[in-house]
C-alpha positions as a Markdown table, in Angstrom:
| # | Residue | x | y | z |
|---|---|---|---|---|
| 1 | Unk | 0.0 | 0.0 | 0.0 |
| 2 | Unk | 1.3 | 3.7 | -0.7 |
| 3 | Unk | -0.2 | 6.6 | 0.8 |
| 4 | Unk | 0.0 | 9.7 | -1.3 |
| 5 | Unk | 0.1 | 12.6 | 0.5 |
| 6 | Unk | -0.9 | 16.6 | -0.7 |
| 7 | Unk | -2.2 | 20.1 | 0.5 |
| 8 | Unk | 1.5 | 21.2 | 2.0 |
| 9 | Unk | 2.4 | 24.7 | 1.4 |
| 10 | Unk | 3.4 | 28.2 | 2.6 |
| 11 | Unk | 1.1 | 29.9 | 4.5 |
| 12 | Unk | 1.1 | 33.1 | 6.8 |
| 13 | Unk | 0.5 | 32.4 | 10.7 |
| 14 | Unk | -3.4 | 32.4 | 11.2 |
| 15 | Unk | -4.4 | 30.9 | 8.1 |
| 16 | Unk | -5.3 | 27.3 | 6.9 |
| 17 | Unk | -4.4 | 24.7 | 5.3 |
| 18 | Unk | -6.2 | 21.1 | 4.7 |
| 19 | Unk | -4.0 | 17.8 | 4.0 |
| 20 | Unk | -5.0 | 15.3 | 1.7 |
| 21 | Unk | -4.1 | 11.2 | 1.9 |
| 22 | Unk | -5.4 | 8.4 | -0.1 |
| 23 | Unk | -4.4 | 5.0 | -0.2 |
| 24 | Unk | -3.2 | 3.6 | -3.4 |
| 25 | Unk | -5.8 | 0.7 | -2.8 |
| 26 | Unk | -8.8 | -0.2 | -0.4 |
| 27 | Unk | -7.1 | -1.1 | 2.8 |
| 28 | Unk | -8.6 | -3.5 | 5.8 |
| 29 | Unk | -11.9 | -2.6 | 7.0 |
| 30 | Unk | -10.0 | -2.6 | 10.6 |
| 31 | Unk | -7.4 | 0.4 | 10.4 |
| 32 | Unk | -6.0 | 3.4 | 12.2 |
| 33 | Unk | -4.9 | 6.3 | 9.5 |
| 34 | Unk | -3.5 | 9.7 | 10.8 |
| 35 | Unk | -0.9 | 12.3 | 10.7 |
| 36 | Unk | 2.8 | 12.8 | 12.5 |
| 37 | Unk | 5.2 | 15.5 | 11.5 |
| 38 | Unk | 8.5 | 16.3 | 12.0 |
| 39 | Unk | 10.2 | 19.8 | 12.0 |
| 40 | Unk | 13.6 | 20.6 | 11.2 |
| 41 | Unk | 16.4 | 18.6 | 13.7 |
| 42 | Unk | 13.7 | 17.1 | 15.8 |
| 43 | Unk | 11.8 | 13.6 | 15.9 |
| 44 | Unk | 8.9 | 13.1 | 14.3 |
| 45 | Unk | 5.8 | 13.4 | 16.6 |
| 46 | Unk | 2.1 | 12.4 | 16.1 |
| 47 | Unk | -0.2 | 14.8 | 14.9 |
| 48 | Unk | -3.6 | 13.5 | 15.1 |
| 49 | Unk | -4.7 | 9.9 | 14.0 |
| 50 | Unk | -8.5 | 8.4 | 13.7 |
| 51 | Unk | -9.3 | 4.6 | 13.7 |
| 52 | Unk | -11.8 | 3.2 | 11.5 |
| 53 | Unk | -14.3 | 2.8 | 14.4 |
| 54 | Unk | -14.3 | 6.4 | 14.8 |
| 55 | Unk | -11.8 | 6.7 | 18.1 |
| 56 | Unk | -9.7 | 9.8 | 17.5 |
| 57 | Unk | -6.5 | 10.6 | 19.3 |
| 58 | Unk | -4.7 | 14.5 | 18.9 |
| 59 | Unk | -1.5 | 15.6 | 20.0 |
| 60 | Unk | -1.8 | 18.8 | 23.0 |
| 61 | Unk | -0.1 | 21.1 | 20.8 |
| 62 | Unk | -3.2 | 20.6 | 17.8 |
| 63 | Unk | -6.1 | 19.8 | 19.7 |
| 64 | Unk | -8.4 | 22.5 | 18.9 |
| 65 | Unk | -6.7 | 23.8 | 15.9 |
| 66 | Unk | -6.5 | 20.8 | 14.2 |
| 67 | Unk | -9.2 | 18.2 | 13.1 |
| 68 | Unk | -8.6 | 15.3 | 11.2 |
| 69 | Unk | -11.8 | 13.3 | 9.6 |
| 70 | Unk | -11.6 | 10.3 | 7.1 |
| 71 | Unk | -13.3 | 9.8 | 3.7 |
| 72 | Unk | -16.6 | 7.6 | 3.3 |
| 73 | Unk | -14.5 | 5.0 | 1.2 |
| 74 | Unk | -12.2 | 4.7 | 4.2 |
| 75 | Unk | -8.8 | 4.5 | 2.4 |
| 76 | Unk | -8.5 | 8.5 | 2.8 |
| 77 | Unk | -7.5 | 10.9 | 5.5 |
| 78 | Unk | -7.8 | 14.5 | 6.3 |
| 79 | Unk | -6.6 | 17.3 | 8.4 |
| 80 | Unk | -7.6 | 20.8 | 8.4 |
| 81 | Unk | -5.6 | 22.9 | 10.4 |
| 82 | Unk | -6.9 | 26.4 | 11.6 |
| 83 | Unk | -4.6 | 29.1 | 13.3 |
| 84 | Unk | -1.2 | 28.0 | 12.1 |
| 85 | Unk | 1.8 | 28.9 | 14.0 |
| 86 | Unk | 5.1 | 28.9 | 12.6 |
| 87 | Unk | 5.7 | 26.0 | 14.9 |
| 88 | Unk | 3.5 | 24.0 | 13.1 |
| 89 | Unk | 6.3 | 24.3 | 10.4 |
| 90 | Unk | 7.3 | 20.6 | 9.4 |
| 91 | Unk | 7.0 | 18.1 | 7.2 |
| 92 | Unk | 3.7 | 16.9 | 7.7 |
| 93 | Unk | 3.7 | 12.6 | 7.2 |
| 94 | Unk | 0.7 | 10.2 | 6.2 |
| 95 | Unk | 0.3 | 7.2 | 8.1 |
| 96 | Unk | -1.0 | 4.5 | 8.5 |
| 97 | Unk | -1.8 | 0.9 | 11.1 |
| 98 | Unk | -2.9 | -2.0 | 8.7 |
| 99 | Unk | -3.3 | -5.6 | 10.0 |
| 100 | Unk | -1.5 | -7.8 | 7.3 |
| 101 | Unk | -2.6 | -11.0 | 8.5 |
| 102 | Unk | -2.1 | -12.1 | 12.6 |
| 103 | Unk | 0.7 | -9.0 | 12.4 |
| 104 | Unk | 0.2 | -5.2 | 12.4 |
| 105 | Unk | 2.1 | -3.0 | 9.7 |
| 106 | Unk | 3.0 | 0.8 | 9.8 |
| 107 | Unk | 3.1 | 2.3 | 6.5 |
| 108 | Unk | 4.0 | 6.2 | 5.9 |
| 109 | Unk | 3.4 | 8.9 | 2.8 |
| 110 | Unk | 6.4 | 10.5 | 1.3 |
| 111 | Unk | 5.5 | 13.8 | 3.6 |
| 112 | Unk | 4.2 | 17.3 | 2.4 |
| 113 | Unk | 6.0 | 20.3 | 3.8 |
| 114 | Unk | 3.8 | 23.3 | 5.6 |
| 115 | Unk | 5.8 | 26.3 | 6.5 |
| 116 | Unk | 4.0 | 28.7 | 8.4 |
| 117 | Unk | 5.4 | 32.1 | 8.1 |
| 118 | Unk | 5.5 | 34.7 | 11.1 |
């Protein structure tokens, strides 16, 4: 499975962006899909991620700003992101939890960059 990843971009602090992942194929009906992000010289950290039975999980520094929702087809995941700070800078990474038989897989997008300017 590939994720493709889009919606990165430049944008000044306060504004918005929304980030776009589909899988290449349809993907177990049992799935977590989200977003982590990693900014320049630092690990990458989650972001927000949302199972396929609804249970949704944000990281401190998003939660309100931040909202991630899946598509009706279930292999796609979004995140709209309000009130950017230039913290938020990074390069924003698809991912996602797929059970490949008795065993659990991570699989990750190539990564869309958001710079938020100040």
């Amino acid at each position: 499975v590939q994720l493709q990843a889009c919606g990165g971009g430049l944008v000044q602090a306060g504004g918005s962006l929304r980030l776009s992942c589909a899988a290449s194929r349809s993907i177990p009906s049992r799935n977590l899909m989200g977003w982590y992000r990693q900014a320049p010289g630092q690990r990458r950290e989650l972001v927000a991620t949302m199972s396929s039975d609804g249970n949704i999980n944000y990281a401190d520094s998003t939660t309100g700003r931040f909202t991630i929702s899946r598509g009706n087809a279930g292999n796609t995941v979004f995140l709209q992101m309000i009130s950017l700070k230039p913290e938020d800078t990074a390069v924003y990474y698809c991912y996602a939890k797929l059970p490949v038989g008795p065993l659990t897989y991570d699989f990750w997008g190539q990564g869309t960059l958001v710079t938020v300017s100040s």
